[in-house]
C-alpha positions as CSV (number, residue, x, y, z in Angstrom):
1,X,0.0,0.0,0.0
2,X,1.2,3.5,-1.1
3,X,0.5,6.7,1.0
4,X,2.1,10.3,1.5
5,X,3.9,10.8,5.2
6,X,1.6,13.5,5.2
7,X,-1.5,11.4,5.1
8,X,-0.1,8.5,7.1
9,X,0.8,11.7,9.7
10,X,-3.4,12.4,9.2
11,X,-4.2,8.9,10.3
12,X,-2.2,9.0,13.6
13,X,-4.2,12.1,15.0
14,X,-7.0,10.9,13.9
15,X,-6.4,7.5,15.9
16,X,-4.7,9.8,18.9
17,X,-8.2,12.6,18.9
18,X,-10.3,9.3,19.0
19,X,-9.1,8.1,21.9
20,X,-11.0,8.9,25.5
21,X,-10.3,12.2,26.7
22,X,-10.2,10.9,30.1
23,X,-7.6,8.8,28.7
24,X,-5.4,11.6,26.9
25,X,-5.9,13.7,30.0
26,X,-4.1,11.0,31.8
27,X,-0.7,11.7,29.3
28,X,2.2,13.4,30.8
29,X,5.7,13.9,29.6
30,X,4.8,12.0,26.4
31,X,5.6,12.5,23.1
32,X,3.6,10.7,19.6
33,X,6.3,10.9,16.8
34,X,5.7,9.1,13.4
35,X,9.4,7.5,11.5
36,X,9.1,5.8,8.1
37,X,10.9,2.7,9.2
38,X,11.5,0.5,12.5
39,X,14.4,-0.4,13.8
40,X,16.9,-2.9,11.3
41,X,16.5,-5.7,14.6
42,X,12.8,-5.7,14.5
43,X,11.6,-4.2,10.9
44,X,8.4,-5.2,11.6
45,X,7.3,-3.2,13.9
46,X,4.4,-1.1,14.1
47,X,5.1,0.6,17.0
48,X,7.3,1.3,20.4
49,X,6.9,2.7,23.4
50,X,10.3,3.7,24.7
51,X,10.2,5.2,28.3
52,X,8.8,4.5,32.1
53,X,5.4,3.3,32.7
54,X,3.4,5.5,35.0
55,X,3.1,2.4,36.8
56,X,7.2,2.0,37.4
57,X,7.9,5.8,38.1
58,X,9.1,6.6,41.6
59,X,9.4,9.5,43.7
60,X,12.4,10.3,42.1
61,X,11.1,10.5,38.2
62,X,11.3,13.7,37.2
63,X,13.9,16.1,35.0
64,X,13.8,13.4,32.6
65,X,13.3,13.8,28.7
66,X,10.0,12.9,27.6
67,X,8.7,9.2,26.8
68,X,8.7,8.4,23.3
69,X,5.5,6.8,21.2
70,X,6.4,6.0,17.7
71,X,4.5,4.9,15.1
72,X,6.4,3.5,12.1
73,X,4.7,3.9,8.4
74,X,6.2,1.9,5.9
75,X,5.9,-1.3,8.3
76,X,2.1,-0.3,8.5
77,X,1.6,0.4,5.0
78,X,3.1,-3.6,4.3
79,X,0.4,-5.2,6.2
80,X,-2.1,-3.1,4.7
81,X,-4.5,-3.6,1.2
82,X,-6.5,-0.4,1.4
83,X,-6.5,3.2,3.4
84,X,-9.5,1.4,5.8
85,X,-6.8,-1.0,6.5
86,X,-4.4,1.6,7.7
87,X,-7.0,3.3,9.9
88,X,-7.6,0.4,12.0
89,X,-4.2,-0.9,12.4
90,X,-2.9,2.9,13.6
91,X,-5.8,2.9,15.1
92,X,-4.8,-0.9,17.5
93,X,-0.9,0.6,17.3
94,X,-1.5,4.2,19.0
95,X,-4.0,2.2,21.8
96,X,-1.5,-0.3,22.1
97,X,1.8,1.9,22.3
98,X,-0.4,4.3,24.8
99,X,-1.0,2.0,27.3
100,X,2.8,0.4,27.6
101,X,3.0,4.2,28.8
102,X,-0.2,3.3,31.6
103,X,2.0,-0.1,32.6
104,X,-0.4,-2.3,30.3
105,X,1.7,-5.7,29.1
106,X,0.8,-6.8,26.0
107,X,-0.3,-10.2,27.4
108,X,-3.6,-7.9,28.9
109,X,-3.3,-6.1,25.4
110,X,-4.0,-8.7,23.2
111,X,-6.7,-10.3,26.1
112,X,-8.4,-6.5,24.8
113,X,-7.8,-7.1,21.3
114,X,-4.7,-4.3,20.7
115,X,-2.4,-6.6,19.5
């Protein structure tokens, strides 16, 4: 499946905006970022979470860069047949990636069906 960065970048807010605002209210010291490919070790990756659970942080968490979310495109766009396709696995990725950040495993993740 073909699509513009720029469209693909579309798809991820829209999946982000969906999401409970109770839920996005929750975010702190977060950052959603969006790179074409995923790392040569795992190049089939959808997504990562790279940072400290809310549910690991201590007393002493703070003065630290922000946690990282990122979505990778061109792994999406190769298990995908049409632009519905993409919605719904960004869709899965951002929930998925979101709630590593809330200490969610993704034994529990897939038990929800974002796996």
């Amino acid at each position: 499946m073909d699509m513009s960065q720029d469209r693909f970048a579309e798809l991820v807010e829209q999946a982000f905006d969906a999401l409970p605002e109770d839920l996005v209210g929750l975010l702190e010291n977060v950052v959603l970022l969006i790179e074409d490919d995923a790392p040569a070790d795992d190049p089939t990756l959808l997504g990562l979470y790279d940072g400290v659970p809310v549910t690991e942080r201590t007393s002493a968490y703070g003065g630290v860069l922000p946690d990282r979310i990122t979505i990778y495109r061109n792994p999406t766009l190769a298990i995908c047949d049409v632009e519905e396709d993409v919605v719904e696995e960004v869709g899965i990725t951002v929930a998925h990636e979101i709630a590593h950040y809330f200490g969610i495993d993704d034994d529990r993740l897939h038990e929800l069906g974002y796996a």
